[in-house]
N, C-alpha and C positions, 0 to 999 in steps of 0.2 A: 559352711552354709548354716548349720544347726546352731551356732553361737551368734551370726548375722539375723537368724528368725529369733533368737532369745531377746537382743536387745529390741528387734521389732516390734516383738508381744509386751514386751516389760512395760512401759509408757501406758500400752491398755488395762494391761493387768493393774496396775494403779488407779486406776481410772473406775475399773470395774469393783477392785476391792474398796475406794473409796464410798461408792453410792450403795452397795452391800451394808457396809460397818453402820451409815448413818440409817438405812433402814431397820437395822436391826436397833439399835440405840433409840428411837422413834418408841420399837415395842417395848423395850426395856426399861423407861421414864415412862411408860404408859399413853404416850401422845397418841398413839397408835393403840388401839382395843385389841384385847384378844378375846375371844369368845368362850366361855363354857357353859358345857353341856349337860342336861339330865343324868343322861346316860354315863359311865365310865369311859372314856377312852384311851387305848394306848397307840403310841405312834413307833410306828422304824420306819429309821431314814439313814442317811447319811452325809456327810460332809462333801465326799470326792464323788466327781460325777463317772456315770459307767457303772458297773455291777460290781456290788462287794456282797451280794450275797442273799438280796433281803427276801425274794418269795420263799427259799426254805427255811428262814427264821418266822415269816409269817405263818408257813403251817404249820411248825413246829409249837407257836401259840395257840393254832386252833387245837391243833390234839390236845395240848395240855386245859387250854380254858374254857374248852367246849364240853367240856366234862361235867363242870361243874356252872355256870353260867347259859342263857341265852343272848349268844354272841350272832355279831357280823361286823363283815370287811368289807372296807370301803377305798378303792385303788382311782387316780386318775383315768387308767385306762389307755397308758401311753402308747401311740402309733395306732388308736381307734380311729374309725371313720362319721365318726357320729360326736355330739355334742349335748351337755346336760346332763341330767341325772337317768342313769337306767341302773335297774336291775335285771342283775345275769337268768337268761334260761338256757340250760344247758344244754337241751337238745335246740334248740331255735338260734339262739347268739354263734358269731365267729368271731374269730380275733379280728376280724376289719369293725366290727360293730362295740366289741367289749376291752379289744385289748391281748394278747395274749397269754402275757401272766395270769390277770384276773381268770381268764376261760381257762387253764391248765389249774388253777385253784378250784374252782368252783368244780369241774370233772370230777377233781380228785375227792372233794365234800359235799356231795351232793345234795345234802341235808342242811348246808349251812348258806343262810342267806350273802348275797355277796353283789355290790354294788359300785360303779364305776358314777364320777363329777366332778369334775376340774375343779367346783368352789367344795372344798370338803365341809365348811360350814352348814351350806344348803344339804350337802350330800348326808350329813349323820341325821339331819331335823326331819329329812324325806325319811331316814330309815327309823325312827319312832313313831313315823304317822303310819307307817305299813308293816311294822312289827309287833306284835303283841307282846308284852312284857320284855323288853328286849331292856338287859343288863348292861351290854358291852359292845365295842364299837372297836378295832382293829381296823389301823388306818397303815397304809403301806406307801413312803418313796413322802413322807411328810415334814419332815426336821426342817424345813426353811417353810412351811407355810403356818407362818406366824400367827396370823387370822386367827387361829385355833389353838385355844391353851388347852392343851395334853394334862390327863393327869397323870401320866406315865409316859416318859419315853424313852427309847432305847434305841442306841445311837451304834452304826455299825462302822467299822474299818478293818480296812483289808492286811494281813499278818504282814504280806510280801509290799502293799503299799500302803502305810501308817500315815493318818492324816498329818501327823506333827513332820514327819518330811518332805511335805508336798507344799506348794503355793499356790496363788486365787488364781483362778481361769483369766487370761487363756494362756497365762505363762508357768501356769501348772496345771492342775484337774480339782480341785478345791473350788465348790461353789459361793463358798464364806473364809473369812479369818477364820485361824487357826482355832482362836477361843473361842468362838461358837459349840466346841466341845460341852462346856460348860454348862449346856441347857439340858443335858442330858441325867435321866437318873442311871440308865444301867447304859456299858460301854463293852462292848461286844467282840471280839477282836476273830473277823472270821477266817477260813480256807486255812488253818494255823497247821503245821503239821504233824502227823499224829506225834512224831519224838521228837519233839521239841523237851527243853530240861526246865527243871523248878528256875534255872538260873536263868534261862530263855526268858522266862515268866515275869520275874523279877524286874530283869533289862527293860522288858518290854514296859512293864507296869509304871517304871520310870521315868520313862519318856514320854508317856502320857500326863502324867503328872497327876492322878486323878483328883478329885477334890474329897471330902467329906463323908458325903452326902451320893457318892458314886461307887455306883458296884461293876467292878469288872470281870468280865468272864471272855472263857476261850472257845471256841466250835471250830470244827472240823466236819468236812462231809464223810459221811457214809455210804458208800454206792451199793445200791438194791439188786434183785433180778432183774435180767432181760427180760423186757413181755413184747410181743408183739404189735404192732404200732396201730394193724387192722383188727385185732381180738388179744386185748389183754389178760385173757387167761391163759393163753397160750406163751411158754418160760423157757429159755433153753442157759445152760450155762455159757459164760463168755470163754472161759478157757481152749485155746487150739482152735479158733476161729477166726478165719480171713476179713477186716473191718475195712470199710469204706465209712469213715468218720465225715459225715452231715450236722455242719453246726451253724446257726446263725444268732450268736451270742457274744456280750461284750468280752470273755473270755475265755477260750478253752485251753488254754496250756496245762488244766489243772485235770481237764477231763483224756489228754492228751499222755500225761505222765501217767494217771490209771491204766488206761487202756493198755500202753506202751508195756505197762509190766505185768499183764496177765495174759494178752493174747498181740497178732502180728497188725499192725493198722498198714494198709495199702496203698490206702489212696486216701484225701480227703477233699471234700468240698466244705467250703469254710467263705460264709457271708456277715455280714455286718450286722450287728445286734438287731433285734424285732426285726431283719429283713421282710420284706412281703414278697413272698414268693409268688411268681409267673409261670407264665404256659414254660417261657424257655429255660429257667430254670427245670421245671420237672423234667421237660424233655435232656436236658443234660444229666439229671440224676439217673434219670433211664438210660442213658446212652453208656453213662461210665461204667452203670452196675453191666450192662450187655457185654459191654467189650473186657470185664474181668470173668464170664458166666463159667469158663474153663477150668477156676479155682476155687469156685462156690462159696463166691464170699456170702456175709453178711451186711448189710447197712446200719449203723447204731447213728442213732440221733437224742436228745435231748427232748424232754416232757417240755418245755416253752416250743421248741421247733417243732414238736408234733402238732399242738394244736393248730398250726400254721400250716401242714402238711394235711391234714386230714379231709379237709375239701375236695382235693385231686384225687380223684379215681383212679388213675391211671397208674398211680401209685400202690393201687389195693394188690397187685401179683408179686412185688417186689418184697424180698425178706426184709423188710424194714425194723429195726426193735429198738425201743426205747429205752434210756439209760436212766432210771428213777434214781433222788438218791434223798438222804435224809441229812439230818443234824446229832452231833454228839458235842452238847456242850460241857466243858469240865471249870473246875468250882477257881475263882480265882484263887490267888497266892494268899489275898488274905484272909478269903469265906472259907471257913470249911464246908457250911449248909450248898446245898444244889442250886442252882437257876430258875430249877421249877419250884421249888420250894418257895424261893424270896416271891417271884410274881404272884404266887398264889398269894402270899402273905399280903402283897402291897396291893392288890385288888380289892380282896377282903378288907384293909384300909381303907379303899379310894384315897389314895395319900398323895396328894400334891410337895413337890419338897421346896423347900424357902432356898433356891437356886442363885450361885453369885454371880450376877450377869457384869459387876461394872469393874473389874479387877484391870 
């Protein structure tokens, strides 16, 4: 049946990678404008569709460029209920109104402006008429919206699925040709795991092929404390504790293997990415947590599924806690300098690179 649905897809897949390639060829000859901006901005994105990673490489640049710049992020706002440009308020917005990534950002930055518009061109020009001295512009989930010429972009793929072994939607998960890499200054290679070898490195760097003018680096997550999902200041350790794993994300096998080797997971409830959670939903997260109450589990969930959860009240008595986690990116094979180091450098540039789009 799966090789009857291959040759099914394949005819579209061509179809779909055809009007792709001459879109992008359109911007590449210039027929097509791309825009630039006062401001600085940089872009993550990716090539394959589904999550490789990108809200904690975007906070990951607010820590480091919010230090030193007057910065904000600017996100479509995918599975929103609203349309146009708005700016996030943290106590007022939901993830029906903003998005759920953007709102689990914004929570977590409270200081940093952060704004959701499907046309990201209108979206960065709104956030210079309302920002006062505003340096920098971090744009998330961007690499195919061409409209907008980046002076920085960094381009993500997933360790376990590497864009160069994948093919165009829908007879693979690739929303461009392969070489659309290309347009990228730094290449990112996430969820990588921690004991991977210099030789792992190598392989891998190879098969990307990277070009010149491209900096590759490696991340891996970091998982934080448990806080509690109703009062974040309250932290308990996860070691020797009963889990009822609540996820509604494009993948948790990674969150899955953590959990697996520190404490006992029970049960899980497990929904499809940006799920929008209902009455009957909550009523079954209640019912599972009741009928385990004998063993005193916990529920751990995911900082994108909280802000999704946080409306339901009924929610507020259940041990619910949240599984924060960070970024630890290491130096490619052939930088020895840091990550943070090169971005800071190419900011303080504003350094556009002379990119070989026609190979």
């Amino acid at each position: 049946m799966r090789v009857f649905l291959s040759y099914l897809l394949f005819p579209i897949s061509i179809f779909y990678g055809i009007v792709v390639y001459f879109r992008n060829k359109f911007y590449d000859f210039g027929w097509c404008k791309s825009q630039k901006h006062n401001v600085t901005t940089i872009g993550v994105g990716n090539l394959r569709a589904g999550g490789t990673g990108k809200t904690p490489h975007v906070e990951y640049l607010i820590e480091v460029l919010s230090k030193d710049y007057n910065i904000a992020v600017l996100s479509r706002g995918y599975g929103r209920k609203t349309k146009g440009f708005k700016q996030l308020d943290a106590d007022k917005d939901t993830a029906l109104t903003v998005g759920d990534e953007p709102l689990q950002m914004k929570k977590k930055f409270p200081d940093i402006s952060f704004a959701v518009c499907e046309d990201r061109n209108k979206g960065v020009k709104e956030l210079e008429k309302r920002i006062n001295g505003l340096e920098l512009v971090i744009l998330d989930d961007v690499f195919q919206h061409r409209a907008l010429d980046l002076d920085l972009s960094i381009l993500l793929t997933e360790y376990s699925h590497p864009f160069f072994k994948d093919k165009v939607l829908p007879f693979g998960m690739l929303r461009e040709q392969k070489k659309g890499y290309k347009r990228a200054d730094y290449i990112l290679i996430t969820k990588s795991p921690e004991n991977y070898t210099m030789g792992d490195r190598l392989s891998f760097e190879a098969d990307i092929k990277p070009k010149k003018y491209q900096k590759v680096f490696f991340s891996h997550i970091e998982y934080k404390p448990l806080y509690l999902m109703s009062d974040n200041e309250k932290k308990i350790e996860i070691q020797d504790q009963k889990v009822i794993l609540l996820t509604g994300i494009a993948d948790n096998s990674i969150i899955i293997e953590y959990l697996s080797s520190k404490t006992q997971i029970i049960d899980k409830l497990e929904y499809a990415d940006h799920h929008n959670f209902l009455d009957k939903d909550i009523d079954k997260i209640i019912s599972l947590y009741n009928s385990k109450q004998e063993i005193n589990p916990i529920i751990i969930t995911t900082e994108k599924d909280a802000v999704r959860l946080l409306g339901f009240e009924k929610l507020n008595n259940l041990p619910i806690y949240v599984l924060p986690i960070g970024l630890i990116i290491t130096s490619s094979v052939t930088k020895s300098v840091s990550f943070k180091e090169i971005i800071l450098d190419d900011v303080r540039k504003n350094k556009s690179y002379d990119r070989i789009y026609h190979n």
